[in-house]
N, CA and C of each residue as an Amber inpcrd file, in Angstrom:
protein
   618
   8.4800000   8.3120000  -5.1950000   9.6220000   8.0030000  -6.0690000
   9.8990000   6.4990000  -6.0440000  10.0380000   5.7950000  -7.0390000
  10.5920000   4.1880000  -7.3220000  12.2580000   4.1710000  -6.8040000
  12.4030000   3.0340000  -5.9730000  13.1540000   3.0800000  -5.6760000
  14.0410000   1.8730000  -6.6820000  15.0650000   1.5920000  -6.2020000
  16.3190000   0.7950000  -7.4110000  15.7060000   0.0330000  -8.0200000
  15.3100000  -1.1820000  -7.1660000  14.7910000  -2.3910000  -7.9700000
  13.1350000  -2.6010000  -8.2530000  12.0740000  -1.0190000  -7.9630000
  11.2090000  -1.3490000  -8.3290000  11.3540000  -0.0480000  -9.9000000
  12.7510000   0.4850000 -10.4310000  12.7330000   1.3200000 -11.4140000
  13.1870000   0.2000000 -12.3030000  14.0040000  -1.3020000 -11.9700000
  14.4310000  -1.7030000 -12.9950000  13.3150000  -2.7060000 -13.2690000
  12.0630000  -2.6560000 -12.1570000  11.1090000  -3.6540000 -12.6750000
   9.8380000  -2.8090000 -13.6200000   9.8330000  -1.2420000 -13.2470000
   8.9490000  -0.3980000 -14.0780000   9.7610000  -0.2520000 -15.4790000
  10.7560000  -0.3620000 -15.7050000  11.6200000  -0.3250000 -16.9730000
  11.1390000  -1.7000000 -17.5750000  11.6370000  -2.7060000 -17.4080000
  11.4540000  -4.3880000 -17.8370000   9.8280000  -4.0600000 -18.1420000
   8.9330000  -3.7900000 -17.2440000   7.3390000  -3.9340000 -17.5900000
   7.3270000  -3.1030000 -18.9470000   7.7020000  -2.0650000 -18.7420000
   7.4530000  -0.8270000 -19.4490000   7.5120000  -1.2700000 -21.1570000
   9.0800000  -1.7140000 -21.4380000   9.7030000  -2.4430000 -22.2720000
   8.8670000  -3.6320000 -23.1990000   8.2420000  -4.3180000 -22.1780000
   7.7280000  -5.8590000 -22.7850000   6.3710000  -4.9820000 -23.1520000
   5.4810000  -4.0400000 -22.2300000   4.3190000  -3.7080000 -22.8630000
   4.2280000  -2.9190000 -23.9030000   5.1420000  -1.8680000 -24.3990000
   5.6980000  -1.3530000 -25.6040000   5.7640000  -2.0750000 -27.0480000
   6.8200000  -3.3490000 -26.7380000   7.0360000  -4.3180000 -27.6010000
   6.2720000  -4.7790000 -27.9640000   5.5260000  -5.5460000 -26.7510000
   4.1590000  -6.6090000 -27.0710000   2.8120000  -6.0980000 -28.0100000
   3.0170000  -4.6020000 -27.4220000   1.7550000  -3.6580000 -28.2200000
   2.1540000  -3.2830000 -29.4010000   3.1600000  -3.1060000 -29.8120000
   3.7350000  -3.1260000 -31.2280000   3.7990000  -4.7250000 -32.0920000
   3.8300000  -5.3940000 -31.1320000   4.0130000  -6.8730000 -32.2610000
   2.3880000  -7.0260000 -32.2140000   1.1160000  -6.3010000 -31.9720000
  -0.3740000  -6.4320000 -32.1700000  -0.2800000  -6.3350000 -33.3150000
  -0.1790000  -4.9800000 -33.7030000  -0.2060000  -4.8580000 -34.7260000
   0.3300000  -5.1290000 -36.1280000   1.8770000  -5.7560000 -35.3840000
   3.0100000  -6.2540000 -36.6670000   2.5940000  -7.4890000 -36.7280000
   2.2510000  -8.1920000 -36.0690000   2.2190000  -9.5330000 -36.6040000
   1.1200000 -10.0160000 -37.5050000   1.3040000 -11.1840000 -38.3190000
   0.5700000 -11.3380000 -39.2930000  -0.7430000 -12.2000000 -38.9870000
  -0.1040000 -13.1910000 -37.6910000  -1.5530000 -14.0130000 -37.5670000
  -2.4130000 -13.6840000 -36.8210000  -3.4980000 -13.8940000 -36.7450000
  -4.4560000 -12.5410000 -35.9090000  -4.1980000 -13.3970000 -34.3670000
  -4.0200000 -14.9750000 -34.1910000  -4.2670000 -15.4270000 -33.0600000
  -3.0990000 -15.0570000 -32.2280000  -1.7910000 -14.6770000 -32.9030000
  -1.0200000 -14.3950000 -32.0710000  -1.0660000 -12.7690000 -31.7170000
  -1.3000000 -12.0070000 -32.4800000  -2.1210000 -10.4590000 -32.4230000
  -3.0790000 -10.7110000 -30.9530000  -3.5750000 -11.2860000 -30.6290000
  -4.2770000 -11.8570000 -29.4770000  -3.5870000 -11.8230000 -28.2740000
  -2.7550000 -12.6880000 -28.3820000  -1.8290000 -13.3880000 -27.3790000
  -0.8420000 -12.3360000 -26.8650000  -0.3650000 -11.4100000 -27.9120000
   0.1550000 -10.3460000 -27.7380000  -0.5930000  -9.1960000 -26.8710000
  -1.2960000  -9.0240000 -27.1850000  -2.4060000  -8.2670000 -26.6080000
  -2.9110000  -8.4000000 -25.2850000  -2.7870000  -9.6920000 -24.8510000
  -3.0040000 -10.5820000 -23.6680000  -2.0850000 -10.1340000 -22.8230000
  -0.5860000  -9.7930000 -23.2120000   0.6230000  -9.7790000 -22.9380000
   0.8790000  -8.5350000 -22.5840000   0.4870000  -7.7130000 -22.8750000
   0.7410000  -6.2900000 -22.8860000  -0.6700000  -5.7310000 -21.7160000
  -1.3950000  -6.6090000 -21.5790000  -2.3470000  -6.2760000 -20.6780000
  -1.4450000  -6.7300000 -19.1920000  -1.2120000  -8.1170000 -19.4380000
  -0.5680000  -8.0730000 -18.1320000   0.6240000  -7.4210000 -17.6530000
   1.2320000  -6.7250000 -18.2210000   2.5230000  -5.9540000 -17.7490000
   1.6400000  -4.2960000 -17.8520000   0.4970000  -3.7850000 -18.4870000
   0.2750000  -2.7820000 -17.5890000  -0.6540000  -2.8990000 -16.3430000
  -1.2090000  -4.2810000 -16.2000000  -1.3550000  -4.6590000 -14.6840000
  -0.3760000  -4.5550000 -13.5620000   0.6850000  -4.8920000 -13.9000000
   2.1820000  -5.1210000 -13.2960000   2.7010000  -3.5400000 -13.0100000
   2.7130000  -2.7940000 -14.1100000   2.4760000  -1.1550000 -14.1150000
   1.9920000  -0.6660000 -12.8790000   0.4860000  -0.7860000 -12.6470000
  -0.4840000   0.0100000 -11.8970000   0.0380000  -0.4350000 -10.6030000
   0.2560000  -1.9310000 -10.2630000   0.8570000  -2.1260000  -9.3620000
   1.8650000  -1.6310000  -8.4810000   2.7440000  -0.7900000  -9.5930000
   4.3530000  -0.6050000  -8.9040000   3.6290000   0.7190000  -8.4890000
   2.3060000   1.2370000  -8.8900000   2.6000000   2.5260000  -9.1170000
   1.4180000   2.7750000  -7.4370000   0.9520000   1.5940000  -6.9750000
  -0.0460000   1.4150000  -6.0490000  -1.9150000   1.2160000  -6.4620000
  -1.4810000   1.1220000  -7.8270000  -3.2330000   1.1900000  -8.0970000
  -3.6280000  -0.5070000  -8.0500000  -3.5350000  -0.9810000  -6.8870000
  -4.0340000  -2.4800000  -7.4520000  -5.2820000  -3.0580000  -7.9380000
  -6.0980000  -1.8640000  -7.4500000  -7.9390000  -1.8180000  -7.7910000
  -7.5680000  -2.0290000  -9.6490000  -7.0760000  -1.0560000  -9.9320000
  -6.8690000  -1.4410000 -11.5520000  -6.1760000  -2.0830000 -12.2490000
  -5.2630000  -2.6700000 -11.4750000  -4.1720000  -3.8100000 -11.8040000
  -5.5210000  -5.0620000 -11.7520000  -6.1580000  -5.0100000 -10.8800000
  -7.2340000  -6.2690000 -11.0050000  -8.2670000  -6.2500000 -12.2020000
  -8.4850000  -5.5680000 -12.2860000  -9.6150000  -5.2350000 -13.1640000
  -9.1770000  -4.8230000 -14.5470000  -8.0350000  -4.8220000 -14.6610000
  -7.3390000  -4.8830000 -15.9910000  -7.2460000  -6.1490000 -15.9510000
  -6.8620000  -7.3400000 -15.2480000  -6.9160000  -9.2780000 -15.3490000
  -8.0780000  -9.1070000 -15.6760000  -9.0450000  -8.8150000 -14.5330000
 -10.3580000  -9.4670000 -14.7750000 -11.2090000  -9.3570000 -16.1170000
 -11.0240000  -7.8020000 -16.4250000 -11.8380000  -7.4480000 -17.3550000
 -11.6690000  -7.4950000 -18.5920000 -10.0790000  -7.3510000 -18.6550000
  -9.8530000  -7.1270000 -20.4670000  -9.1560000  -8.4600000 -20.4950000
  -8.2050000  -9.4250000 -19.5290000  -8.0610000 -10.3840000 -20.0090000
  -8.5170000 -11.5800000 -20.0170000  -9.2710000 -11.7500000 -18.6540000
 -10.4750000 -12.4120000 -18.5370000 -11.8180000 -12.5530000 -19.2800000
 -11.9440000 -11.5390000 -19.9180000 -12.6940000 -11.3930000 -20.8020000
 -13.2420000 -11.2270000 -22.2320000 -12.5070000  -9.4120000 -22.6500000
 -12.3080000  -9.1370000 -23.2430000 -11.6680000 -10.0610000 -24.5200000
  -9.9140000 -10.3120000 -23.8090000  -9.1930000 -10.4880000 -24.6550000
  -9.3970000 -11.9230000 -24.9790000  -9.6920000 -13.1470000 -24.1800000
 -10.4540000 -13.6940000 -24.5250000 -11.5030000 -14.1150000 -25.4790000
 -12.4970000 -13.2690000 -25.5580000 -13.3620000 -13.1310000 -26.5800000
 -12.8090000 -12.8670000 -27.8950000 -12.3170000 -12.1120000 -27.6140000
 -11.2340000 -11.8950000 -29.2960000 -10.5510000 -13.1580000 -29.6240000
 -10.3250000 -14.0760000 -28.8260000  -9.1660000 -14.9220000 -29.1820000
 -10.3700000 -15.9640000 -29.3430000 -11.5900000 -15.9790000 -29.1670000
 -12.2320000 -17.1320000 -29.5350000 -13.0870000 -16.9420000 -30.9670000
 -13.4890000 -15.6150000 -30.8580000 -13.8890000 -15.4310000 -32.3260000
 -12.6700000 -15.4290000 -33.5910000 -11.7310000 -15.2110000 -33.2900000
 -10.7180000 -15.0620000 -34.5630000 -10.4430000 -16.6100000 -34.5560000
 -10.3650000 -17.5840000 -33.7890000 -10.2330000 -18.9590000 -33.3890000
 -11.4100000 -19.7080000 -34.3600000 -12.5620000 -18.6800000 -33.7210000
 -13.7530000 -19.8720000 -34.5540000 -14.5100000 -19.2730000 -35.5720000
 -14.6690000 -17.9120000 -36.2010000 -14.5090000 -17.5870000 -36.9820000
 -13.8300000 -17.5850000 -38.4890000 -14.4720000 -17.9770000 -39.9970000
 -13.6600000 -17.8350000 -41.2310000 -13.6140000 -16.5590000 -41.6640000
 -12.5230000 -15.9580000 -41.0830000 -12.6930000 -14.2770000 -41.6480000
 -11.7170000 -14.2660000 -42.5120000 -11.5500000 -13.8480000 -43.5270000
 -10.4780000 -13.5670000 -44.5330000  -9.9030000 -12.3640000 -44.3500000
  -8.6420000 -12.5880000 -43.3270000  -8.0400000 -11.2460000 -43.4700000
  -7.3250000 -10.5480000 -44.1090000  -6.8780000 -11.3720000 -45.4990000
  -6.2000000 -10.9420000 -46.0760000  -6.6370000  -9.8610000 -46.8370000
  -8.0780000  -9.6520000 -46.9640000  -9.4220000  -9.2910000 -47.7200000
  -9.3610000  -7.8350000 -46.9710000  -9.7090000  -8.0690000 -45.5260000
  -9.5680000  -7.3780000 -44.7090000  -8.8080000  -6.0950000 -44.7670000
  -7.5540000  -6.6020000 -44.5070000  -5.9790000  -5.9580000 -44.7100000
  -5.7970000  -4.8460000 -45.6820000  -6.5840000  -5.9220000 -47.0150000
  -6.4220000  -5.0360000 -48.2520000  -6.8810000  -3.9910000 -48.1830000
  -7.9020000  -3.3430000 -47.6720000  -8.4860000  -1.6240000 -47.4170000
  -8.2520000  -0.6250000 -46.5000000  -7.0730000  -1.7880000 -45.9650000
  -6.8460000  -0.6820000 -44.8540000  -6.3850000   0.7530000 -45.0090000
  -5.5270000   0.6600000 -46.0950000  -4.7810000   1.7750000 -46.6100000
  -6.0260000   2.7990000 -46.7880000  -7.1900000   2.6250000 -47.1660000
  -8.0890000   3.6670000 -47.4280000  -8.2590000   4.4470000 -45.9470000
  -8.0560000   3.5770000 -44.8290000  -8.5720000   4.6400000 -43.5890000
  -7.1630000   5.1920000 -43.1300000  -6.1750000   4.9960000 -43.5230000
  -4.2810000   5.2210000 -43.0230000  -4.5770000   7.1180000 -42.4400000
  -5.0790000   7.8740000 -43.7920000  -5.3900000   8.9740000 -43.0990000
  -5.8970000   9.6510000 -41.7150000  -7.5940000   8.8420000 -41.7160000
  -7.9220000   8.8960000 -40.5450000  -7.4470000   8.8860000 -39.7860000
  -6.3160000   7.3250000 -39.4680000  -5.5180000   6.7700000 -38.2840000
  -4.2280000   7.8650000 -38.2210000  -4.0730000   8.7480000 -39.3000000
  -2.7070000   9.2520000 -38.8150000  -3.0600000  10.5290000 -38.2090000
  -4.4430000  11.0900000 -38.7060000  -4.8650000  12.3220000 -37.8320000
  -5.4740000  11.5430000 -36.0120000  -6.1990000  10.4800000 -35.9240000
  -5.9850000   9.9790000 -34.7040000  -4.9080000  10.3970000 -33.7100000
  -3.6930000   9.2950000 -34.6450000  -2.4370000   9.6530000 -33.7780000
  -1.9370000  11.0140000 -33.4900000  -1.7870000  11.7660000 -34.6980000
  -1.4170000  13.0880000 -34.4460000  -2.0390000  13.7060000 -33.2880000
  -3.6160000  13.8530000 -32.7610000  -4.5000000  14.4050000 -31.9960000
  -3.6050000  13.4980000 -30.6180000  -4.0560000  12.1350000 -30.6160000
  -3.0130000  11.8290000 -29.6800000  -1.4450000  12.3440000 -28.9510000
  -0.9780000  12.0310000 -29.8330000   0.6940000  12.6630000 -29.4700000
   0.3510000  14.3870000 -29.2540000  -0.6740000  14.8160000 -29.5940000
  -0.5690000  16.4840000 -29.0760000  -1.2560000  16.5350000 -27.9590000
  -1.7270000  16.0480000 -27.4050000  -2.3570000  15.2800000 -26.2300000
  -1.4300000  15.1630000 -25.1750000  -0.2720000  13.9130000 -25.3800000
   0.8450000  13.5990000 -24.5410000   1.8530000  14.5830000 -24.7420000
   1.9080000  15.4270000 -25.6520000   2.7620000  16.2600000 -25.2780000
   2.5140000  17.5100000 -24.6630000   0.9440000  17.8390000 -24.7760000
   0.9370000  19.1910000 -23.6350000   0.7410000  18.6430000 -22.5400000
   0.1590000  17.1540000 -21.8350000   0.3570000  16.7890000 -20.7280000
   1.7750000  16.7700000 -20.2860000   2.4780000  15.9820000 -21.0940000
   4.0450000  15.8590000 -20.3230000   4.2280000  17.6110000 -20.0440000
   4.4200000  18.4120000 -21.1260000   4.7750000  19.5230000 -21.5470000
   4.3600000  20.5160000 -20.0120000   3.2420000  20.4400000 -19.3990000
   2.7290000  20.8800000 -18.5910000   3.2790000  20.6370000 -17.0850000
   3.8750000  19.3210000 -16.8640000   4.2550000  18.9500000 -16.0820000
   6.3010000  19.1730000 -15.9700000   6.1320000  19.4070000 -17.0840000
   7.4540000  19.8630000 -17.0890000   7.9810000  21.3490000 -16.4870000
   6.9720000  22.1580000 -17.4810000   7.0900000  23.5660000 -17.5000000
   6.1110000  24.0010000 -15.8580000   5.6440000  23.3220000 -15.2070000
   4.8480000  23.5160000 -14.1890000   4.8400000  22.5640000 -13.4350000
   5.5590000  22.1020000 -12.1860000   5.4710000  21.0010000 -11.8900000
   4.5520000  21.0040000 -10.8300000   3.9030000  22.7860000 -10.1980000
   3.3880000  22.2880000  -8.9020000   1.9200000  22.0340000  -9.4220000
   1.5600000  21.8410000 -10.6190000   0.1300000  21.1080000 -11.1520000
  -0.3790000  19.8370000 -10.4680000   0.8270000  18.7470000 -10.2170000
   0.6050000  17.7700000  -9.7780000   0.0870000  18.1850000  -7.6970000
  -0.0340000  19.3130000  -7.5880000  -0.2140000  19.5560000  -5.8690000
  -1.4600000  19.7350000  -5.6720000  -1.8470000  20.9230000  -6.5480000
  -3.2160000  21.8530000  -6.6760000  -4.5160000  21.0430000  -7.2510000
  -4.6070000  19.8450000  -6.6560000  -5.6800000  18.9450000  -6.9770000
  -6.8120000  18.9090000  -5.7480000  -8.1730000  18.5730000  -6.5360000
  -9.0700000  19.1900000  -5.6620000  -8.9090000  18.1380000  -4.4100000
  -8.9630000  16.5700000  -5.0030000  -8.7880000  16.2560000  -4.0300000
  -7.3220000  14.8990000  -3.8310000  -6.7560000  15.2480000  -3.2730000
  -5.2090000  14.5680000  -3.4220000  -5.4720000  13.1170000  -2.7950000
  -4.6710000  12.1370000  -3.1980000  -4.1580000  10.9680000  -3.1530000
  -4.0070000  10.4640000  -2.0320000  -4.6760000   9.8310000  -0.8320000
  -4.2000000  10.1160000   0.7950000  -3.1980000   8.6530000   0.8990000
  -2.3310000   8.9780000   1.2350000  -0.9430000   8.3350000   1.5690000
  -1.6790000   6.4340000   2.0140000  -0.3580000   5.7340000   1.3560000
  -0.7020000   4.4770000   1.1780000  -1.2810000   3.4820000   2.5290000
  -0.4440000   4.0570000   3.3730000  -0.3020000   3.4740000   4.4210000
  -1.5430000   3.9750000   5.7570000  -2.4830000   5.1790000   5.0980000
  -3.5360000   5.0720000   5.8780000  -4.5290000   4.8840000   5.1680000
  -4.4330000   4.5140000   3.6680000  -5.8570000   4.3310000   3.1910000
  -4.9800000   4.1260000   1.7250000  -5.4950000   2.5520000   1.7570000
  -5.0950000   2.0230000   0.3740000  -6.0730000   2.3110000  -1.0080000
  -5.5120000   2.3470000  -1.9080000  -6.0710000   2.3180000  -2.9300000
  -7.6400000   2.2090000  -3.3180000  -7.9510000   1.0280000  -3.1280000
  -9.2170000   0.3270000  -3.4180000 -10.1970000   0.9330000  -2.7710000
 -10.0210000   1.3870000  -1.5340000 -10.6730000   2.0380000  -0.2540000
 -11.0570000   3.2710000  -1.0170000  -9.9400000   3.9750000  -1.2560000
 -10.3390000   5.5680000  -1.2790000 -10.7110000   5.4730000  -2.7690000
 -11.0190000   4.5010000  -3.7610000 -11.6380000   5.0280000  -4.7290000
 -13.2340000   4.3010000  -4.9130000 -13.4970000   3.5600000  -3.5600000
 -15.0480000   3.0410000  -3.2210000 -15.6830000   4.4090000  -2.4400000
 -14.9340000   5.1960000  -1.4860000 -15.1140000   6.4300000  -0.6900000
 -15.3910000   7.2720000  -1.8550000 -14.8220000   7.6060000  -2.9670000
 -15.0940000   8.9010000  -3.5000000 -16.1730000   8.1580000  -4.9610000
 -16.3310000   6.9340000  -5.0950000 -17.3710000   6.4800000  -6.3980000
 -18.4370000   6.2990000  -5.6590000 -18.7310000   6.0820000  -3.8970000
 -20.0740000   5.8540000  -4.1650000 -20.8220000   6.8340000  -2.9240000
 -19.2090000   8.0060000  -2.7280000 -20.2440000   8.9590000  -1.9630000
 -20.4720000  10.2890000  -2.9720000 -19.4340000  11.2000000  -3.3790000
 -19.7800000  11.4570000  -4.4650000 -20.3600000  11.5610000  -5.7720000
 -19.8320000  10.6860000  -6.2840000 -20.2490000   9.9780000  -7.7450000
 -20.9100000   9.2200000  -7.5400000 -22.2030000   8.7770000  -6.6260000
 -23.1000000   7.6560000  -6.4510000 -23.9580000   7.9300000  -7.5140000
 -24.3280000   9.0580000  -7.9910000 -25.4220000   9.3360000  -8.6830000
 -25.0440000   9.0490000 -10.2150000 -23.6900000   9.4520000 -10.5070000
 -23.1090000   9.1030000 -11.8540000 -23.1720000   7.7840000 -11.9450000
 -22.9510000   7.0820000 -10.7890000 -22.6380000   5.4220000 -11.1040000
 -23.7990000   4.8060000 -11.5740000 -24.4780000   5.4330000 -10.6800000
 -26.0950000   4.8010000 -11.0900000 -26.7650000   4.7980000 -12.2180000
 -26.2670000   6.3840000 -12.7750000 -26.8730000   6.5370000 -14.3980000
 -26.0890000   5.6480000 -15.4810000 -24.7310000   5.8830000 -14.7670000
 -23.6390000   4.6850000 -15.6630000 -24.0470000   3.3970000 -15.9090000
 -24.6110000   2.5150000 -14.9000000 -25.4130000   1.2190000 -14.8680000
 -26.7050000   1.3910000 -15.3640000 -27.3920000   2.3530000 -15.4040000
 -28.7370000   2.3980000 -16.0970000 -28.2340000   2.7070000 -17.6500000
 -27.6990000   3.5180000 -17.8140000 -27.2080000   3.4040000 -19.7450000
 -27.0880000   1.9780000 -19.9390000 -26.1480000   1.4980000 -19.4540000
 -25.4520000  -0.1170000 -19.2890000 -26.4150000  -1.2110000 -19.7180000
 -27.4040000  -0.8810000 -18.5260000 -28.5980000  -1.4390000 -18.6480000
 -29.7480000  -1.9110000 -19.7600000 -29.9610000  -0.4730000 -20.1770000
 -30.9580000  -0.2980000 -21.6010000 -30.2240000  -0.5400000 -22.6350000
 -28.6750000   0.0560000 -22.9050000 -28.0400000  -0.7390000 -24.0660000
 -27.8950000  -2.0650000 -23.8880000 -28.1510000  -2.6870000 -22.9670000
 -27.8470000  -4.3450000 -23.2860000 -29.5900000  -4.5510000 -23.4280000
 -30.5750000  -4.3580000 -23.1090000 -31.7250000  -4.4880000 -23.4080000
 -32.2120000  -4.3930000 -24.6360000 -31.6780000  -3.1040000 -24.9980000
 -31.0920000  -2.7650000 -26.6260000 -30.9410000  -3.6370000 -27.5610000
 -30.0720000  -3.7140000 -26.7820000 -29.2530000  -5.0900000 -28.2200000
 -30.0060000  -6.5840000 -28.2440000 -30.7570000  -6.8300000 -27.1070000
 -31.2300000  -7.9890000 -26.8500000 -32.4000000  -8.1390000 -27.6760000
 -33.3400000  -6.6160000 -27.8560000 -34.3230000  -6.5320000 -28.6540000
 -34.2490000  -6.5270000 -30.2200000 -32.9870000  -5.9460000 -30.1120000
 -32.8000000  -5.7690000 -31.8430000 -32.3820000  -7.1500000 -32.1710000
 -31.3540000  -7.9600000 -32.1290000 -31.1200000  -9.3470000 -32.3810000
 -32.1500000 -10.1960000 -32.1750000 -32.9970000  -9.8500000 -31.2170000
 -34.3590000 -11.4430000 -31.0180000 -35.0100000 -11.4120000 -32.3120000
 -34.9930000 -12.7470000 -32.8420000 -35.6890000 -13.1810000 -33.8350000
 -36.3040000 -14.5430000 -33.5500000 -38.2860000 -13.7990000 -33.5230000
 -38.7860000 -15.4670000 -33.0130000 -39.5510000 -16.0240000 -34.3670000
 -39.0650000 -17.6610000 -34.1180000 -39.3460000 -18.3500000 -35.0920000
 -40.9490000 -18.5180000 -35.4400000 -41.2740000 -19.1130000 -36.5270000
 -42.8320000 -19.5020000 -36.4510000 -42.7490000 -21.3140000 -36.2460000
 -43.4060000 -21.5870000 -35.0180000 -43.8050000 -22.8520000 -34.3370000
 -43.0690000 -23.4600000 -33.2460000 -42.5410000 -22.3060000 -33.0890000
 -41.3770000 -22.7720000 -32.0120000 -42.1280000 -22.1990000 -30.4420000
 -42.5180000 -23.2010000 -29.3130000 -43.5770000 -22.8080000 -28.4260000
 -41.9820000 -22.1430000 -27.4690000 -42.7110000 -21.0350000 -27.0440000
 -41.9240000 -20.0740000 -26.2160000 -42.4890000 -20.3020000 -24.4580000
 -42.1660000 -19.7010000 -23.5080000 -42.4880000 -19.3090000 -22.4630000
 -43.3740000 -18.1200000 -22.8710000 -44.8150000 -18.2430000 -21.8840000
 -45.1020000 -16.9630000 -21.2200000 -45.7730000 -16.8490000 -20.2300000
 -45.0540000 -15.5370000 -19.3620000 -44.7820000 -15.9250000 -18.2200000
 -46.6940000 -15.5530000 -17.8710000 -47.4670000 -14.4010000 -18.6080000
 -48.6880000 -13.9670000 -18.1010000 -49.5860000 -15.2360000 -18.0510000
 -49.4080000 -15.8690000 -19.6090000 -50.8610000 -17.0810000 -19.4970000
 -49.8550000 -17.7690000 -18.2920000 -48.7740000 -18.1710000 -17.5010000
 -48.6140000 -18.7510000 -16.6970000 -49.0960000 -18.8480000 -15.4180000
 -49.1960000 -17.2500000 -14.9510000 -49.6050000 -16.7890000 -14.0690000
 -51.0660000 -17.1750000 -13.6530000 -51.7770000 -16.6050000 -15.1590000
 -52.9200000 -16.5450000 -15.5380000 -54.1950000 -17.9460000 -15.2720000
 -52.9410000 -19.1990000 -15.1470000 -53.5380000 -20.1650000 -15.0510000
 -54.7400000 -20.4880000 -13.7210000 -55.3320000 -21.2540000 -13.8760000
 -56.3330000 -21.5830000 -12.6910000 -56.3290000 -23.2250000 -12.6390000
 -56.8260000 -23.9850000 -11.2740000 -56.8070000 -25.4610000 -11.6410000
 -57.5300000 -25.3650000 -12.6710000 -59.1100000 -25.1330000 -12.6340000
 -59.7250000 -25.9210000 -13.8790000 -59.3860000 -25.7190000 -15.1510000
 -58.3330000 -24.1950000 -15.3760000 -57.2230000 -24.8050000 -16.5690000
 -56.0380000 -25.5350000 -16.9180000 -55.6610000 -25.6700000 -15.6500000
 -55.0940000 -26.5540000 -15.7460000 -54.6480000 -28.0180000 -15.3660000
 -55.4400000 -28.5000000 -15.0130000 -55.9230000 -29.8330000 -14.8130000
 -57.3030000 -30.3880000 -15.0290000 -56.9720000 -31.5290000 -16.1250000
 -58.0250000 -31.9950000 -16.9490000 -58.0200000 -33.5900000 -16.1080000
 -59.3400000 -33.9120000 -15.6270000 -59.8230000 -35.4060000 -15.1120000
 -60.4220000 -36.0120000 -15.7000000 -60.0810000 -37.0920000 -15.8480000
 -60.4740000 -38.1900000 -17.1840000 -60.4140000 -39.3380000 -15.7710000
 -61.5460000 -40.1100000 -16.3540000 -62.0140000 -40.9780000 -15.4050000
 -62.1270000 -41.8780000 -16.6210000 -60.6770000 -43.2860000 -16.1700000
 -60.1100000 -44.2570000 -16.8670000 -61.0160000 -45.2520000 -16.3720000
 -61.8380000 -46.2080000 -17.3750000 -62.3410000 -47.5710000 -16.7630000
 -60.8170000 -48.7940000 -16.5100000 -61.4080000 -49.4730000 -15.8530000
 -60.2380000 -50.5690000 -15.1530000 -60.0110000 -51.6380000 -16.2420000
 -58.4090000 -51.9580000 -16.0100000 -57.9460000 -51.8640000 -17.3980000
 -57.7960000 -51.8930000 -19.0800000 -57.9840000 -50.4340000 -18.8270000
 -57.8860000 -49.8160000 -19.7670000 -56.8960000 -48.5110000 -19.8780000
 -56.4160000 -48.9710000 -18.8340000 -55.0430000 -47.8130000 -18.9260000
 -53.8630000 -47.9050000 -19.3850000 -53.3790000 -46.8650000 -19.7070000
 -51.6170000 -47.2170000 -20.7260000 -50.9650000 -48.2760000 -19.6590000
């Protein structure tokens, strides 16, 4: 349970990441749509925190704003995208997005709904949460990802893997005359290919 002043600091977070995630989408300039976004990342960092998850309070900095959000803010930065162009079609997908949401919100409401009407759901877990103070966070979710789930992780990084290999193959485009590396004729080499002796008469050298 949150006690006084960490309910009026989960309220204040709660509040600004709500807002901030609503002015993404309301606002008109995409760079501040960014910045917003930036904003709302760090207060559900601040979130996970109150709540003891600091493994994901980090890795929400590191990853989506360190990175991620970042990247967004440099392509809309250096990018000429016409969004006004953009904007204009959106209305054609409004449907889609409202069956999205709908699927969503029926989502959060048989979760809440469940926890309401059943509260000892939150007990009957296979494997429960072990108390802060003998095993923090970060600990017990390295214990159960890489003794358990070692094998998932691994396939997780091998997908990871070949899709970035993926993409590396489909985008390479090699030019004509442009001398590349390779690594076999490198290997491949021998002195007498590669070193040529020329026997200079006296001066007559550069």
């Amino acid at each position: 349970m949150l006690t006084g002043l960490e309910a009026i600091f989960f309220y204040l977070f709660a509040f600004v990441a709500v807002a901030s995630a609503f002015m993404v989408i309301a606002a008109r300039n995409p760079v501040h749509s960014v910045l917003y976004l930036i904003l709302t990342f760090f207060n559900a960092a601040a979130l996970f925190l109150l709540t003891g998850a600091e493994f994901l309070a980090m890795i929400m900095l590191v990853v989506y704003v360190g990175a991620v959000a970042v990247l967004f803010l440099f392509v809309v930065m250096m990018l000429d995208v016409d969004f006004a162009e953009l904007k204009s079609g959106a209305l054609h997908y409004a449907p889609i997005g409202a069956l999205v949401g709908i699927v969503l919100a029926a989502e959060l409401i048989i979760v809440a709904g469940g926890y309401v009407f059943s509260p000892e759901l939150g007990t009957v877990i296979a494997q429960p949460t072990p108390d802060l103070a003998d095993r923090h966070n970060t600990a017990a979710l390295g214990d159960i990802l890489y003794t358990e789930y070692i094998y998932f992780f691994q396939i997780a990084g091998l997908v990871l893997l070949v899709a970035m290999i993926g993409a590396i193959v489909l985008t390479l485009r090699h030019k004509e005359g442009v001398k590349r590396q390779s690594i076999p004729a490198q290997v491949a080499r021998t002195p007498a290919t590669a070193i040529e002796i020329r026997k200079v008469e006296s001066d007559k050298g550069i």
